[in-house]
N, C-alpha and C positions, 0 to 999 in steps of 0.2 A: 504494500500500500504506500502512496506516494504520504508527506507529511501536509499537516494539515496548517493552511495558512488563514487562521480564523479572523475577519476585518475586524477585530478588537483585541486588548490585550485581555480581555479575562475568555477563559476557556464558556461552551455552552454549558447551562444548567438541566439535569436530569431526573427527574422525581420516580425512583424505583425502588419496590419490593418485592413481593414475593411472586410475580411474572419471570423476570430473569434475573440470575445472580451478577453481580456487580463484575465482577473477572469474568465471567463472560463477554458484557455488555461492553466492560473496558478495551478490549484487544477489537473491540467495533469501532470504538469512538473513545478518544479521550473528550473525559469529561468531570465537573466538577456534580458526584451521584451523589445526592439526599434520599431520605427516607420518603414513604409515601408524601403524597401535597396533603394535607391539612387546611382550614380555615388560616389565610394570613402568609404560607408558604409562599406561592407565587408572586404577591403584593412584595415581600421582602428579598425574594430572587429578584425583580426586573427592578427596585432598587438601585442593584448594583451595576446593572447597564449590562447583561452577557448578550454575545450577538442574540442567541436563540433559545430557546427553553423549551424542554421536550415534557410532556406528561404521561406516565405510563400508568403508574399505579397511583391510589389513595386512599385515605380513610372517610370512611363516610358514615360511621356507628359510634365510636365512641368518641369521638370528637367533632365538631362540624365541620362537614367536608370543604373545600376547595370552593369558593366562590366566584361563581360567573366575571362578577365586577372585577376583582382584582389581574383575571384573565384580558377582560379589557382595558385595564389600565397598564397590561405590560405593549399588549397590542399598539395602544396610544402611542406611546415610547416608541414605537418601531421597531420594537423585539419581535421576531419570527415564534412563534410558538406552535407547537407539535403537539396531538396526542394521540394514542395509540392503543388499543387490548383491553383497558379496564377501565378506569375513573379516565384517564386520558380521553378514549373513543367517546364516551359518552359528553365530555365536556365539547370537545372536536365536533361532535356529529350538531351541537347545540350554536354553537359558535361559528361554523364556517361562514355564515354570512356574511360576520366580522372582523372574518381574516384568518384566523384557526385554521390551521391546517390536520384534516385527517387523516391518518396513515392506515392502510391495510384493510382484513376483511371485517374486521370486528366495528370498526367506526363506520365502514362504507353500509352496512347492516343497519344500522343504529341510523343511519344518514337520510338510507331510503326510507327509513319506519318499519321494514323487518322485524325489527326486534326495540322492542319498548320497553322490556322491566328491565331495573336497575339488577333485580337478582341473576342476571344471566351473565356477568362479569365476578356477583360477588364469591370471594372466597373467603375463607378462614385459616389464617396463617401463624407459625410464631412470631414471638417478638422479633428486634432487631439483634438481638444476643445470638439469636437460630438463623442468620442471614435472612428472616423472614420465609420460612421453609414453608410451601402453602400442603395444609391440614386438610384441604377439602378439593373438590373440583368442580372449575366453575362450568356454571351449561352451555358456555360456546364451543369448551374446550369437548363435553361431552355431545353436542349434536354436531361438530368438527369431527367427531372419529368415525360417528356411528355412520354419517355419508360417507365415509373412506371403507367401511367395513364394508356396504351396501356396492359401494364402485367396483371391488376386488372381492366380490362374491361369497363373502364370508357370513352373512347372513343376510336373510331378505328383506323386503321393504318393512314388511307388515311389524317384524320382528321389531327395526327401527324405529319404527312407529310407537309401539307398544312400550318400547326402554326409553324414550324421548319423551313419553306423558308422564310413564311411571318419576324422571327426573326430576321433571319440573313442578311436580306434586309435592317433591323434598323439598322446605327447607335447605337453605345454600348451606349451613352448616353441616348437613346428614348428606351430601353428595361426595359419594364416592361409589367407584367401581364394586367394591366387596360387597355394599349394600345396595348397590342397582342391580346385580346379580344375583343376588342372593332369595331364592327359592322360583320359586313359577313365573314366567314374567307371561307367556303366550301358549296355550294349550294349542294344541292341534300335534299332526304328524311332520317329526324334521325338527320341530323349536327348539326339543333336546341338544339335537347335533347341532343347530348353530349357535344353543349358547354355550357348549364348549368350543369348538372353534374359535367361537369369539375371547373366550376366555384364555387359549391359549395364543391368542392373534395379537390383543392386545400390548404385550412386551415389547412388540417391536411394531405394530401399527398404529397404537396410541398416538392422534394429533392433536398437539398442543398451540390453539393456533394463538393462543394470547403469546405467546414467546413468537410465535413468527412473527406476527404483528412489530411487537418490540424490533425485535430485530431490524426490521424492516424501517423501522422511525430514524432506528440510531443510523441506520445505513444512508435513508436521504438526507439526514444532517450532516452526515460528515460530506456527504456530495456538495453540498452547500457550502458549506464551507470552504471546501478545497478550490470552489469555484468564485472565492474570494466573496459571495454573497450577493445578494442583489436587492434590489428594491422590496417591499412591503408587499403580499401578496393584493391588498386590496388600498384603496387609498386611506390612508390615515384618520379618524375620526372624531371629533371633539371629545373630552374625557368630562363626562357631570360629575361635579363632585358633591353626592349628595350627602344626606344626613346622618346615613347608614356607614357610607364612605367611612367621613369625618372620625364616626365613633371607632372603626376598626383600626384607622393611624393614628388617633390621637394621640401623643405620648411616645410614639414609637423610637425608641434612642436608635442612632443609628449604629449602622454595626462594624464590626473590624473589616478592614479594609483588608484583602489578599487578591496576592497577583495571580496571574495563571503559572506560574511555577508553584507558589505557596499554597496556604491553604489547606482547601482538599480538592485540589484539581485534580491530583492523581490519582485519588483512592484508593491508591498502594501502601500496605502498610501500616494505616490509621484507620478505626474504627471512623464508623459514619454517623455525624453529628445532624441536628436537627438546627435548620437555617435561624432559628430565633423565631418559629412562626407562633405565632398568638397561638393557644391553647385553649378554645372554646370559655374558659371563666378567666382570658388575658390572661394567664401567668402563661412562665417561659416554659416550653417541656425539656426535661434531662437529658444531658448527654447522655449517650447509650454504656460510655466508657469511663472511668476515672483517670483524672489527670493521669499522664503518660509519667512513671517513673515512681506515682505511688500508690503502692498495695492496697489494697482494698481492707480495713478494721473491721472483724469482726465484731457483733454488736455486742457493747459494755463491756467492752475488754478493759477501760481505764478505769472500771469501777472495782472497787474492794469489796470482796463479799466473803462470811464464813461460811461452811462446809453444811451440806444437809446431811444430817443424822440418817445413819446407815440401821436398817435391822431385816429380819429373817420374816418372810410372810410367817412361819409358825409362833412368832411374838406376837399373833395378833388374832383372837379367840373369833373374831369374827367383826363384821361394819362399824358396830357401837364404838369396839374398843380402838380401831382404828381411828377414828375421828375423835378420838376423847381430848388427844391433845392439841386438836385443834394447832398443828403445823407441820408441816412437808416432813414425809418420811421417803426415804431412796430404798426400796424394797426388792432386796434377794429374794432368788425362789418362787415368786408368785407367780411366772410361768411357765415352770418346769412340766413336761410332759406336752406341751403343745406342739404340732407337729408343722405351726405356721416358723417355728424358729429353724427346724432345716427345709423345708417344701418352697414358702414365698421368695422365689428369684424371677427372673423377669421369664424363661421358658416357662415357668408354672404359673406365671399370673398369666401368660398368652392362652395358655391351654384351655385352664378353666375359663377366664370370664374375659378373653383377648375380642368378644363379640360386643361386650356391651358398653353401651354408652355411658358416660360418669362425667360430671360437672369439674371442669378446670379451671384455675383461677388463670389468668393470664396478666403480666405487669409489665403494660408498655413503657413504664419508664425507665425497668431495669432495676426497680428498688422494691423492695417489697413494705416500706413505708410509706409507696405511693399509692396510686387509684390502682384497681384491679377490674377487668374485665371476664365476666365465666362463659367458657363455653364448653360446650358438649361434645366429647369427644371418643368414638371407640378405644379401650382400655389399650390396646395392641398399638392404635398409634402413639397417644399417651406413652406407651413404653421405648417405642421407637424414641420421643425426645429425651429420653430418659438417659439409653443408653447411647445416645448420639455422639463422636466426638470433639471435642474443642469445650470454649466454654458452654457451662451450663447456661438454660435458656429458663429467663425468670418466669415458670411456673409450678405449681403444685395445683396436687390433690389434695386436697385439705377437707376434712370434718365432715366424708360422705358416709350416709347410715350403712353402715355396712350388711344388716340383716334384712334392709329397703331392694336395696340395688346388687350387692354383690351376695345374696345366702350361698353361692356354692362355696365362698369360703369360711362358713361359719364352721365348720366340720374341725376346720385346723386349727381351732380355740377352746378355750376350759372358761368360765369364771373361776378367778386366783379365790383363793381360801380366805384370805383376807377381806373380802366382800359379801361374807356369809351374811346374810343377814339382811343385805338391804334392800329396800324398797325397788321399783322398775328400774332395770337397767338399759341405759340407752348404750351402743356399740358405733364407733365412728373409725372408719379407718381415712389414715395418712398416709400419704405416697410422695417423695419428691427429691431433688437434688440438689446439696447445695441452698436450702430455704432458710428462712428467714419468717417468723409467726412474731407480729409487733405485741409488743405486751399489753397484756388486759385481763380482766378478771373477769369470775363467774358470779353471777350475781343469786343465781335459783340453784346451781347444780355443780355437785362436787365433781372433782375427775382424777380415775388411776390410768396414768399413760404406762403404757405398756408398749417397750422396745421388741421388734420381733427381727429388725434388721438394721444395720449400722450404729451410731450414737447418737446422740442430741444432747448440744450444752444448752442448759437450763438454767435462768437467771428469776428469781423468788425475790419477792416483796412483801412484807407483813401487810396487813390494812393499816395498821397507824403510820406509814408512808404514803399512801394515798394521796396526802397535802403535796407531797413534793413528786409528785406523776402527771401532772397536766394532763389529766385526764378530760376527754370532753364533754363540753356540759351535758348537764341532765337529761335536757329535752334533745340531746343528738341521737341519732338511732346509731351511732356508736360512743355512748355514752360509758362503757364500759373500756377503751380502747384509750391508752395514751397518745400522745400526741409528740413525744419525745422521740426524736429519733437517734434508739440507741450507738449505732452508729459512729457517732459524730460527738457525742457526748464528752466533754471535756473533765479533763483531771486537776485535782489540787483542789483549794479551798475557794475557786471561784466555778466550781463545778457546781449544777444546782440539784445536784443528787447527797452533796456532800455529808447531809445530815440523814442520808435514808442508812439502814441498815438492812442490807439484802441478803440472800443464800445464794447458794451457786452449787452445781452438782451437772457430771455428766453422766447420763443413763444409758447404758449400754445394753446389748441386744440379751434378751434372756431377764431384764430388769424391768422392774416399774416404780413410778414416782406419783405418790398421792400429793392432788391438790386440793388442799382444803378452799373453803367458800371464800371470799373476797380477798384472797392470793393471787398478786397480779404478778405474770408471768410469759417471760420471754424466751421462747424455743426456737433456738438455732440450731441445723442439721447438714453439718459438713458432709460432702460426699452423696451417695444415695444412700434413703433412709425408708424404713417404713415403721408404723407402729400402730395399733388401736387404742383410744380412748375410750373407758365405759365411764359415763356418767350416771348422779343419782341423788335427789335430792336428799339433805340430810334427815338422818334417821331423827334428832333430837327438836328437828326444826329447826324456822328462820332468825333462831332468838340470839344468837350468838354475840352480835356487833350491836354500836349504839343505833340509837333510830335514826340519826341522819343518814348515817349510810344504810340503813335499810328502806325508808323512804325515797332515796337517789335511786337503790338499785328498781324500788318498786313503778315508782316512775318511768324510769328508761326503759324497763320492760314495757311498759304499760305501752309507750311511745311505738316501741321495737314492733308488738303486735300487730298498732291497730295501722303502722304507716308501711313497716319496712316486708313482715310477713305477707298480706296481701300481692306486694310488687313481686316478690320473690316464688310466690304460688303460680303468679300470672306465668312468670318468666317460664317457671317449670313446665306451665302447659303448653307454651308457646314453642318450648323447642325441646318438648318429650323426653324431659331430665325425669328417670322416675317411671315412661313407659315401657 
């Protein structure tokens, strides 16, 4: 390839995720790659004046997506702007009137009115820690193959037909091949043979046309460019600057200046940062990465804490006497005999329950002190990020009922001895790599964590530390949840932990740790970890603490039910957590 002589000094802007990987796209086109567009992205790429700006991918769920406006006011500018396969196509197919340029089959679709829902690009992908590895498949890329399957005779129309309604029937999150195949799609004689053929065609005739697409964007930009560039494709337009405008720049500091050597023009070598785009409530979103050169702090490592008292589950006649003392015991023995401490590895969790779907937290900012997004995911891919290499990718399984959703592994657990006696017991298993659970207490319901795999350090708080937890308030529906990001927390006597008095203990596989009621607590899980929690309200009652904090804690429940359960029910039935 000849080298590219772009009529400006800053290299073009690229907005990519989980369509095509960044080393791929690079050896197409050098270029300065950001994470998906977001609300405010584009507005603060044409900014900085790059000849052209491509858009491929975006986010459009958990942040406001990409706004039309700000695509006109790079246009204004006389910035060239491209989109292409996903959020791009659709922005392109909206805009070419005003100059947008659309690339390939997925916008020219979109163009004519072929294809109208947004859900036929969307997917569900990991974060930016997984190179945004996409989790699902979106339906261009599925009615892209199944015409290729139909052209090369591998199965018939009717066939297509029938795997093309059954798709788009899914939820973008539930599309994948395993679950569009999976049992009867077309009775009659033949459907059998061609849904194996297709199932073994697939490997190497799967078309993925959102990556050709891409491809194909990055390829007429560098044409462009090398062709020194040209005029605007439509004439230039007056820019309104309205009141909606105003609000989304107002304030906006501007940002560091880099060259096209600097930077991240080359996206060699340095993880991928987010342009400074607005963030749906204006704050900035996190870099993906920590400063370059230093380590990442395990949380409350500067804090001092004494040892949690060690004893034998047979020192403990049964629930009452456990809880008598009302604080944290590091418990030997209590599950000895369970066959989840040699069985649960990742071939044994695919086998048994590698079909079903299980609620994942997902943390686009990379910190798990941030927001979290849940999404539903078969257990088998879940493990695929699990054991993936490089860094871990911020998410867990966190606090699913285990007797709800996954019974076939109820078999490879006991209730420990030590919990004779108590009332309903609720069973939650954890799954994840490398997490990070911010500290919070329980306000109704005790809990024995129980290690079946790896360790977790465990950072303990009395209730009369409470005062210095920045806990959120009352009426928050996480009311229960500090606000302190362990993390970051400073040492010495202008620490504002200075006067808490905390425990600390790590729980190792084969071990369990009782938490009493309003012991707020931080479990961090170096490596991959698993374990179940049984919870249980206390056998003696809610009498234990003063009544402010039992009032706070009755309150934020009260809140928790009547605002946060509801959304959280919906959610479940919206995308079949649970079916």
């Amino acid at each position: 390839m000849g080298r590219v002589s772009a009529p400006a000094s800053r290299p073009p802007v690229v907005f990519l995720g989980p369509t095509l990987p960044v080393e791929q796209a690079a050896r197409i086109l050098p270029a300065d790659y950001r994470p998906p567009a977001e609300l405010g992205s584009v507005y603060r790429a044409a900014r900085e004046r790059p000849p052209a700006i491509g858009i491929v991918d975006g986010y459009f769920e958990r942040v406001p997506a990409v706004w039309h406006k700000e695509i006109l006011y790079a246009l204004s500018l006389g910035i060239r702007v491209y989109g292409a396969s996903s959020m791009g196509a659709l922005r392109a197919a909206e805009l070419a009137a005003f100059g947008m340029i659309p690339v390939g089959e997925v916008a020219e679709q979109y163009r004519l009115g072929l294809l109208t829902d947004d859900d036929e690009v969307a997917v569900v992908h990991a974060p930016a820690q997984g190179g945004y590895r996409p989790l699902s498949e979106p339906m261009v890329n599925i009615r892209a193959t199944l015409a290729a399957a139909v052209r090369e005779s591998v199965i018939g129309e009717d066939l297509a037909a029938a795997l093309t309604t059954r798709a788009k029937g899914l939820h973008y999150p539930h599309r994948d091949w395993a679950a569009l195949l999976d049992g009867d799609v077309l009775a009659g004689p033949g459907a059998a043979g061609q849904l194996a053929r297709l199932r073994t065609w697939l490997s190497a005739g799967a078309v993925d046309q959102k990556a050709l697409d891409a491809e194909r964007l990055l390829t007429e930009m560098r044409r462009w460019l090398e062709a020194g560039g040209d005029a605007p494709a439509t004439p230039l337009r007056p820019f309104e600057q309205t009141e909606n405008w105003r609000q989304l720049v107002v304030g906006d500091p501007p940002r560091e200046e880099a060259g096209s050597e600097g930077g991240r023009s080359a996206t060699r070598g340095r993880g991928r940062e987010e342009s400074g785009a607005v963030n749906g409530d204006g704050s900035p979103v996190v870099s993906d990465r920590p400063e370059e050169g230093v380590p990442p702090r395990s949380a409350g490592t500067a804090l001092r804490a004494a040892e949690v008292p060690r004893r034998h589950v047979s020192d403990f006649a049964g629930v009452r006497e456990l809880e008598r003392g009302r604080r944290p015991f590091l418990i030997e023995g209590a599950l000895d005999g369970w066959p989840a401490l040699d069985r649960w590895n990742p071939s044994y969790l695919r086998e048994k329950v590698g079909g079903t779907r299980v609620p994942v937290e997902f943390y686009p900012s990379g910190s798990y002190y941030g927001g979290w997004v849940q999404t539903p995911l078969r257990m088998d891919r879940y493990l695929d990020i699990l054991t993936s290499p490089g860094e871990a990718e911020r998410c867990y399984l966190a606090q699913v009922p285990l007797l709800d959703l996954l019974p076939e592994l109820a078999d490879d657990l006991s209730v420990p001895g030590c919990l004779a006696g108590a009332p309903e017991l609720g069973l939650a298993l954890f799954l994840g790599r490398d997490t990070v659970t911010a500290l919070h207490y329980h306000s109704n319901e005790q809990a024995l964590l129980c290690q079946v795999s790896g360790a977790k350090d465990v950072l303990l708080y009395p209730p009369q530390d409470h005062r210095y937890l920045n806990f959120h308030p009352w009426y928050s529906y996480r009311y229960n949840f500090s606000r302190i990001d362990f993390s970051a927390v400073p040492d010495g006597p202008g620490s504002p932990l200075r006067r808490a008095r905390p425990l600390r203990c790590t729980v190792r596989a084969g071990e369990a740790l009782y938490i009493p009621l309003y012991w707020g607590h931080l479990v961090e899980g170096p490596g991959t970890t698993s374990s179940v929690t049984f919870f249980w309200r206390p056998t003696a009652g809610g009498t234990w603490h003063s009544p402010a904090m039992r009032l706070r804690a009755a309150v934020g429940g009260a809140v928790r039910r009547r605002f946060v359960s509801p959304v959280s029910e919906a959610f479940n039935r919206r995308f079949g957590v649970g079916h």
